[in-house]
C-alpha positions in Angstrom: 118.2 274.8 147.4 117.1 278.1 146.3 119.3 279.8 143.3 119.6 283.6 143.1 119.4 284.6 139.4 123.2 285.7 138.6 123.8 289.4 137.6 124.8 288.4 133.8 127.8 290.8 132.2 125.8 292.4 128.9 128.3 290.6 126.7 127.0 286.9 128.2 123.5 287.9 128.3 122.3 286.4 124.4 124.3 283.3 125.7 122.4 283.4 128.8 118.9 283.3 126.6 120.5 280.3 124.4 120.9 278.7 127.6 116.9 279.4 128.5 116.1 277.6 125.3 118.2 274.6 126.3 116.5 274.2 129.2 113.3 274.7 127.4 114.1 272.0 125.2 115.0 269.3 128.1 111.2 270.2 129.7 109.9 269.9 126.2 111.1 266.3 126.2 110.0 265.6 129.5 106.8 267.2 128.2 106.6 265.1 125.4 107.4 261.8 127.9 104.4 262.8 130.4 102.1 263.0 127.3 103.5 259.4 125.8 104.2 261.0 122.8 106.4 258.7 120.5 110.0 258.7 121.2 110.9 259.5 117.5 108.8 262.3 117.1 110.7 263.9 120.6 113.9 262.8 118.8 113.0 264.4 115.4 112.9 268.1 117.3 116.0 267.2 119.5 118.3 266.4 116.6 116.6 269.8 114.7 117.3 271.6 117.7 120.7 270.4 118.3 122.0 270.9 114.5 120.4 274.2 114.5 121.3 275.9 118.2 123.0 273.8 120.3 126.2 272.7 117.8 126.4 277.1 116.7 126.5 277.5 121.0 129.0 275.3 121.7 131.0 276.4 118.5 131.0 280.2 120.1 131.3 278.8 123.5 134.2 277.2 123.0 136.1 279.7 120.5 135.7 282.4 121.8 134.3 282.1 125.9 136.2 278.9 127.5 139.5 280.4 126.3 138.9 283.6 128.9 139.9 280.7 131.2 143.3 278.7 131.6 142.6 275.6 129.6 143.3 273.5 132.2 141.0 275.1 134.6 138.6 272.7 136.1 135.5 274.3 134.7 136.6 274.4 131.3 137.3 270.8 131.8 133.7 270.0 132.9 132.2 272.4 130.0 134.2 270.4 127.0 133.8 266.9 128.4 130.1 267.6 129.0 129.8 269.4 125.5 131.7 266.1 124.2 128.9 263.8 125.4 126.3 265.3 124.6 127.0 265.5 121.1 127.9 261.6 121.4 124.4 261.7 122.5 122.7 263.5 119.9 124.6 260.6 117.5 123.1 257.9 119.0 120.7 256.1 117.0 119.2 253.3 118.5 116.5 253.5 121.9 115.0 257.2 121.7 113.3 256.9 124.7 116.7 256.3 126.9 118.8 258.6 125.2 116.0 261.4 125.0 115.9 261.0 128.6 119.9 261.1 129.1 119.8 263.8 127.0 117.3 266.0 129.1 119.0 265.3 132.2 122.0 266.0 131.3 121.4 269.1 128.8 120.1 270.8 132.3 122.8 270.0 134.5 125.3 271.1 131.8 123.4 274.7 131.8 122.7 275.0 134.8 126.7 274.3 135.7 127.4 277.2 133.2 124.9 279.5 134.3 125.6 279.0 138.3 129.2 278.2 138.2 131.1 279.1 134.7 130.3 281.7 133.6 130.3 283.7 137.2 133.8 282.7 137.0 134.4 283.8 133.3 132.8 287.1 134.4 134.8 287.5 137.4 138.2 287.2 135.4 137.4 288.6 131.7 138.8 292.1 131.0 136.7 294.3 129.5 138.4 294.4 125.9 137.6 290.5 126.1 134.0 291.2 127.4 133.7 293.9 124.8 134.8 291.0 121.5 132.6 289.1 122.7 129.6 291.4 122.5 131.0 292.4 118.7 130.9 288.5 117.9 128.0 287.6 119.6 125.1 289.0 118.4 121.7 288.1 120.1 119.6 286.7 117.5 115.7 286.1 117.4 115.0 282.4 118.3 113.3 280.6 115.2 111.7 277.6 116.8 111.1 274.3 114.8 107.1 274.2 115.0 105.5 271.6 112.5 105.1 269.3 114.8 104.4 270.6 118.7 104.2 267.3 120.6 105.0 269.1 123.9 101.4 271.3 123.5 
């Protein structure tokens, strides 16, 4: 099933490039799994990666976007319970191989739910003073990656 990319709203755009960098991090565990690189290694960058972009993404997802929506729409449903397991996720400890892999999985589907079906949606209903707040919260900001140890190369 082909996917036309969505028309983002300039205010969801540095989201939208967040979301890139989720996705890039679930093929960089899949990566790392194709090369047999050690589990904990993979799980060393995930944990990095989730303290450092993936908890501060939520955080502004869920103050300031999911509220454009009732909070009992569906989709807002979806986006808190998935954002609710993953971080259960992330806090698992024991068997890095099973729980990277969970993890990838369902870090895609999660973004690609926002990308294809939430935020079209959030865009569709927003008003432009709430479009507007977001673009004076949201800066974009340049993506510093965690490099020391580039297993998925």
């Amino acid at each position: 099933m082909q996917h036309k990319p969505q028309k983002r709203h300039k205010a969801l755009q540095p989201l939208s490039r967040e979301h890139h960098h989720g996705l890039l991090l679930s093929w960089k565990i899949r990566t790392g799994f194709s090369k047999a690189v050690n589990p904990e290694r993979i799980r060393v960058y995930a944990n990095w990666f989730f303290e450092n972009h993936l908890i501060p993404h939520f955080e502004m997802e869920e103050a300031h976007i999911f509220p454009i929506l009732n909070p009992d729409h569906e989709f807002i449903k979806r986006a808190l319970a998935d954002h609710k397991r993953l971080k259960r996720l992330f806090a698992k400890t024991e068997d890095a191989a099973k729980i990277l892999s969970i993890i990838e999985e369902e870090l895609e589907q999660h973004i690609r739910f926002e990308e294809r079906v939430l935020f079209p949606e959030i865009q569709k209903v927003a008003t432009d003073v709430q479009m507007l707040q977001i673009e004076k919260i949201h800066q974009p900001e340049v993506f510093k990656d965690k490099l020391d140890d580039e297993f998925w190369r």
